[in-house]
N, C-alpha and C positions, 0 to 999 in steps of 0.2 A: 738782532739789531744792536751796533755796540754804544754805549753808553753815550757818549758826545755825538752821535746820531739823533738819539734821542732826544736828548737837551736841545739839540738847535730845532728839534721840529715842533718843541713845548715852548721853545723860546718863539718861533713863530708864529703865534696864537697871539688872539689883543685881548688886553687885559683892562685893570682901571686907568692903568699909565695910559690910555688912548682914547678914554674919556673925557672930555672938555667940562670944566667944573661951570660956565654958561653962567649963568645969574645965580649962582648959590656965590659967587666967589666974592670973598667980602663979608660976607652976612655973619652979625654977632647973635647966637641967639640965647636970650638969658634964662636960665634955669631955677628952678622953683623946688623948697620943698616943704614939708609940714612942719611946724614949730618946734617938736618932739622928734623929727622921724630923719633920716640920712640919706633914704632913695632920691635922688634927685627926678623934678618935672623938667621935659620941655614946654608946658603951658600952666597956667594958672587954672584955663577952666579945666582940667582932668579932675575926672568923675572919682578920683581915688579921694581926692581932698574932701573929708569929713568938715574941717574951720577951713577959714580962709589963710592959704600958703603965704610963706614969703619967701623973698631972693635967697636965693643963695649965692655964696661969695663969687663963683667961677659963673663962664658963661659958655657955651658952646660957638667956639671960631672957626669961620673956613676959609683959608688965608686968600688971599688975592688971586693968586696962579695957579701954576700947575694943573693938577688933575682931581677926577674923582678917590684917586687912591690916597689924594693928603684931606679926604673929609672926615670927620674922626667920627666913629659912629656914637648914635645918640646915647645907647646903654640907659641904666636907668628901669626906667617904669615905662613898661610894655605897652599901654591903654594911653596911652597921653595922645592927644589930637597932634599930627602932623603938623608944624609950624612951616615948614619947607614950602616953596614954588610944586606946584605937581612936575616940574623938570626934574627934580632930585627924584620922585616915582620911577619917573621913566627912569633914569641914570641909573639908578640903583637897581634895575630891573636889569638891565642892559649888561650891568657888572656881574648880575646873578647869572644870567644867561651865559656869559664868556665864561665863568667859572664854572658852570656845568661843564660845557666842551669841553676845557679843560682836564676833567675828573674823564667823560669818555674819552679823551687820547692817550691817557696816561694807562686805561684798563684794558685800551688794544694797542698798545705798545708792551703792554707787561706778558704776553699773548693772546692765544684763541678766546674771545667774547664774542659770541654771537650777539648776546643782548646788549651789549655797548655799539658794535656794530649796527646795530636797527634802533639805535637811539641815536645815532649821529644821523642816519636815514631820514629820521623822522622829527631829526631835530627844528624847533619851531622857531621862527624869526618874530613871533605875534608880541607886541609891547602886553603892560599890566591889561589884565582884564580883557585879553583875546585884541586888544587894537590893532590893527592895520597899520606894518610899518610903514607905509604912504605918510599915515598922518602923525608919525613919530616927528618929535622936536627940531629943527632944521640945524641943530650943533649934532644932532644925535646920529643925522645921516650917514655920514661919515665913517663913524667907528660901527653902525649897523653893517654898510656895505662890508667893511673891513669881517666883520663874525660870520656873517654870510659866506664869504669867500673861505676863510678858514674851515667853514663847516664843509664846503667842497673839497677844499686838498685834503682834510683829515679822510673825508667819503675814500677819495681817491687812491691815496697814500694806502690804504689797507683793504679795495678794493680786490686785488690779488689773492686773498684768503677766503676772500665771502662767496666768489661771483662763480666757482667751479669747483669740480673734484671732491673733495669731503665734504664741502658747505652743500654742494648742491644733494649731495646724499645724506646729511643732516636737515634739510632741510625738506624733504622728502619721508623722513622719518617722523618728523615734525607734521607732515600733513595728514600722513595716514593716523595717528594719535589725535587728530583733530577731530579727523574721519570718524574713528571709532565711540570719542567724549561724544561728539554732538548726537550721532546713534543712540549712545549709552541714557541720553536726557530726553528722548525722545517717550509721547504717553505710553507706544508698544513698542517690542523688539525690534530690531531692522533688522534687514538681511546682513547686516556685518555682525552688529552684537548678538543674534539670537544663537550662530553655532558655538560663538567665543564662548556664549553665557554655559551653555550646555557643556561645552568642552571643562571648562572649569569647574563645574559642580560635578560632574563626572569626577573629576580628580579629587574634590575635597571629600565626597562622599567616600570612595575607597578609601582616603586617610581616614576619616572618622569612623569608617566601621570599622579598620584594622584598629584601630584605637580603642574603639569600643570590648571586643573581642579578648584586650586587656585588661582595661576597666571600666567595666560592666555601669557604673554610675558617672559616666561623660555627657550626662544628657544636659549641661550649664554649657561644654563643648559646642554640642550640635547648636542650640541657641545660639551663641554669638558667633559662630560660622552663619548662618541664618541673616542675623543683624549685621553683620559686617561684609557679606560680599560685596556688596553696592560702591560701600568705600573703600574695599581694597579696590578694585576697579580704577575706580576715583582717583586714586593717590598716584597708582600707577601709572595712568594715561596721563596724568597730569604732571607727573615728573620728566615723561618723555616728551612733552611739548611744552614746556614750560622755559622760556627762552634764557631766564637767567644762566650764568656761569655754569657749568660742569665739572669739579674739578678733574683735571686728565690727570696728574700722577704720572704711574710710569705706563698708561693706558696707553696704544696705539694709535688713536683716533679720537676726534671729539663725541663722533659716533657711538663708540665702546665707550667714552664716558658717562655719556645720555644710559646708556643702557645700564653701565653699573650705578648708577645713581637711581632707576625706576626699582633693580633688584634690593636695593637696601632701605629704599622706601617700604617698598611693599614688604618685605621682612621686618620691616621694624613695625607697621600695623597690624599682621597678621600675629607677630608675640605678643603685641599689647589684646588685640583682644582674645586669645587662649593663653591666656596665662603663663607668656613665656615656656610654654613647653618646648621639649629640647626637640619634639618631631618634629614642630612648626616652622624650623629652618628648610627642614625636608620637603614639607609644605609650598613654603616661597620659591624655594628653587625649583621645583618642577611645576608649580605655576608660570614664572617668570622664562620657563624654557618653553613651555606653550605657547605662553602668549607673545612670546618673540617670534617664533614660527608662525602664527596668525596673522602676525603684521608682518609678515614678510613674504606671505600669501596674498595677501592683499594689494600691499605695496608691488611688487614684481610686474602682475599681467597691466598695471594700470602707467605703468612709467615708458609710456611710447607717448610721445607729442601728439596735439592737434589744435587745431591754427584757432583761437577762441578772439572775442570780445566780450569786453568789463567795461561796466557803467560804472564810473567812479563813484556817482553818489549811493552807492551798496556796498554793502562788505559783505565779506565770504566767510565762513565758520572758521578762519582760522586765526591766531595770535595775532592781533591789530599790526605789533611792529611788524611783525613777520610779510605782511604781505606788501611793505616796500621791496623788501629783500627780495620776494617773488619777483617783482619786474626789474629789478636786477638783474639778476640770474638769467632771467629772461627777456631779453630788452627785444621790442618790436616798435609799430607805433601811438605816439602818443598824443593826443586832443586836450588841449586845457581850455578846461570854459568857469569864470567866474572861480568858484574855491575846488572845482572836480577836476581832475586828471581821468581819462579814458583812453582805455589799451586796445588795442589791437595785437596778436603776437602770437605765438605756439607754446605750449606748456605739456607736460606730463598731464596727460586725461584725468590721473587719480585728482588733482587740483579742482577740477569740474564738478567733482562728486559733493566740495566742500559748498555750493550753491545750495543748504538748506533753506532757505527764507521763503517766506513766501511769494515776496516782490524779487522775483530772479537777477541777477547782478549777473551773468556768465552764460555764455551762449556758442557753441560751439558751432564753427564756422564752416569749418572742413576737418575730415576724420582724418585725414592724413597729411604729415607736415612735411612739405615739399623743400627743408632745409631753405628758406628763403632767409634772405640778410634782411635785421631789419629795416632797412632801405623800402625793401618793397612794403611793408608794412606800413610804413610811414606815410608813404604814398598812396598808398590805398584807402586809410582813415584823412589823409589830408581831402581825399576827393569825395569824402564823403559831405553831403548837405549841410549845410550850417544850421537849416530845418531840426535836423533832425536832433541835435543835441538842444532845443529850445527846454525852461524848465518846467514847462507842460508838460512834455514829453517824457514818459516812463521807459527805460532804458532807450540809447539811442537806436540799437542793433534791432529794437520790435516794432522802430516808425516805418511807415511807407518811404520817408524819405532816404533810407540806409536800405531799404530790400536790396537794394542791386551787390550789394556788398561781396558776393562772391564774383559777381562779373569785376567791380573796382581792384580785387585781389588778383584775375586772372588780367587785366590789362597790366597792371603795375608788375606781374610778373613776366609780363612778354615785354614790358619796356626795359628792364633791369638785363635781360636773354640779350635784348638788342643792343644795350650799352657796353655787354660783353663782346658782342662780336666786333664793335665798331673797335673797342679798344685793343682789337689780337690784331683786326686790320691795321690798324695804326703802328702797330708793335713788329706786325710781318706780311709787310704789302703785297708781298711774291705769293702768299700764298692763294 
């Protein structure tokens, strides 16, 4: 993207220039400080003041007009009581907020950030202290509606790189990693970590004996081999699902980034605890070729679709942001009730696996995904009972009032059959 592209699409973001200065405008507020001391107060009663403070010469002004961007910040002493309206709270919240999106547009303009990308996702419109912008300040509407909207084109503007093709097979790599952490924390082995586990002590044991074989007193070796599998593990799966940056370099894929950044983690734990020995690079590398081939055994048989429902009030073992990006990727339909979003839609099965909880969030619907637009999705969960999402009700997809829910999928998908034929009619009446 060339340079003045850029510009104009940072330059279309709201700033403090689009904040209304509202009842701060005018206000002198006078400034205090110890008789001995230079830090200036905005209050006399701050808890810093040992004697009692006096004026100091200057006062803090906020001129008539304009915006929040001509309020000069308070500076000074950190603890002094707010002298301000709670408007300047909110306003100053409002300018943090825009300033954030800003820092995400500029890190997915600079290129591939997945983790910017699922921060603009999940970027939150809520005032100080989780408020409801409902009951944000009626100057404040305005430039709220305005950051909202900006938060959509930024969404949109870079949706192209998230929503298919590499993203969707990062983000895939991303689950099975998830798959395997949450395994790996479990009281007994699962059936994923227990071969991984085996496969890998298998390999470190041959390196230690052939090491041993050399010198005979490496038994400080076998101990922190011992002590440290656990969290090379750790570091590893945690590098590979770990949504922050990658950097690519001259790497081919943000994929091949993900993966060269788990091999240098793990090399860089596995020398720290054997003593930087020169085998241990030998070590990482054919661990790290392993266990690429395990999670690619894994991942493979489980990447065919199937048509699932999510109770939004649950989460799934995966990266919080990460799992806006899943419905994403995967768009079908969608029920909002009160603060939950609930999906209906198709996904890669390995997704389903990530439902450890005990209270199930994901319920697979139909095993095989009939390629349906999410259209019919939409319609399907729109005809579901309003019953059934009530918040008594423990997922929607396990009340009586949602059972029909494969019949609601097969009518929605003979109406969508029919909207097609009506529309070739229309298009070719001869035939």
């Amino acid at each position: 993207m060339s340079a003045s592209v850029a510009a104009q699409n940072e330059a279309s973001l709201p700033t403090a220039h689009d904040v209304p200065l509202g009842p701060l405008a005018g206000m002198d507020v006078p400034l205090w400080k110890a008789a001995t001391g230079a830090v200036l107060h905005l209050s006399a009663d701050c808890r810093a003041f040992r004697v009692p403070p006096q004026r100091a010469g200057v006062s803090l002004r906020v001129p008539d007009r304009d915006s929040m961007a001509d309020v000069p910040e308070p500076g000074g002493c950190q603890s002094c009581p707010n002298p301000f309206p709670d408007y300047y709270t909110e306003a100053r919240h409002l300018v943090s907020r825009m300033e954030d999106l800003g820092k995400l547009a500029a890190r997915l303009e600079a290129g591939h950030d997945l983790d910017a990308y699922c921060g603009v996702l999940t970027f939150g419109m809520r005032g100080p202290g989780g408020r409801d912008p409902k009951d944000a300040h009626r100057l404040l509407r305005k430039p709220l509606a305005a950051l909202a909207a900006a938060r959509d084109r930024v969404a949109e503007r870079h949706a192209h790189n998230y929503r298919g093709g590499e993203a969707t097979e990062e983000l895939l790599l991303i689950g099975t990693a998830s798959l395997l952490h949450s395994d790996f924390h479990r009281r007994r082995p699962g059936k994923f970590r227990l071969p991984w586990q085996e496969t890998w002590e298998e390999i470190c044991e041959e390196a230690l004996e052939a090491q041993e074989l050399e010198n005979p007193s490496s038994d400080q070796l076998r101990y922190d081999y011992r002590y440290g599998f656990d969290r090379w593990c750790e570091k590893w799966l945690t590098a590979l699902m770990d949504l922050s940056h990658a950097e690519q370099h001259d790497r081919p894929s943000p994929v091949a980034a993900r993966w060269a950044r788990a091999h240098d983690v793990l090399e860089h734990a596995i020398k720290r605890d054997l003593q930087d020995e020169p085998w241990a690079v030998r070590l990482a590398d054919r661990l790290h070729h392993t266990g690429r081939g395990l999670v690619a055994g894994i991942a493979a048989p489980m990447a065919d679709r199937v048509v699932v429902a999510y109770d939004g009030r649950e989460v799934i073992d995966l990266p919080w942001a990460a799992q806006e990006l899943l419905w994403v990727q995967y768009p079908g339909g969608v029920r909002e009730t009160s603060r939950s979003q609930h999906h209906l839609t198709a996904l890669p099965r390995l997704f389903t696996l990530l439902d450890g909880l005990s209270r199930r969030s994901l319920d697979v619907i139909a095993d095989t995904d009939w390629h349906d637009s999410p259209t019919v999705y939409q319609e399907a969960i729109d005809n579901v009972p309003k019953a059934a999402f009530s918040p008594d009700a423990h997922c929607w997809w396990n009340t009586n009032a949602a059972g029909r829910l494969p019949h609601l999928l097969a009518t929605a998908r003979a109406d969508a059959a029919s909207a097609r034929r009506q529309a070739q009619s229309a298009q070719a009446p001869w035939r």
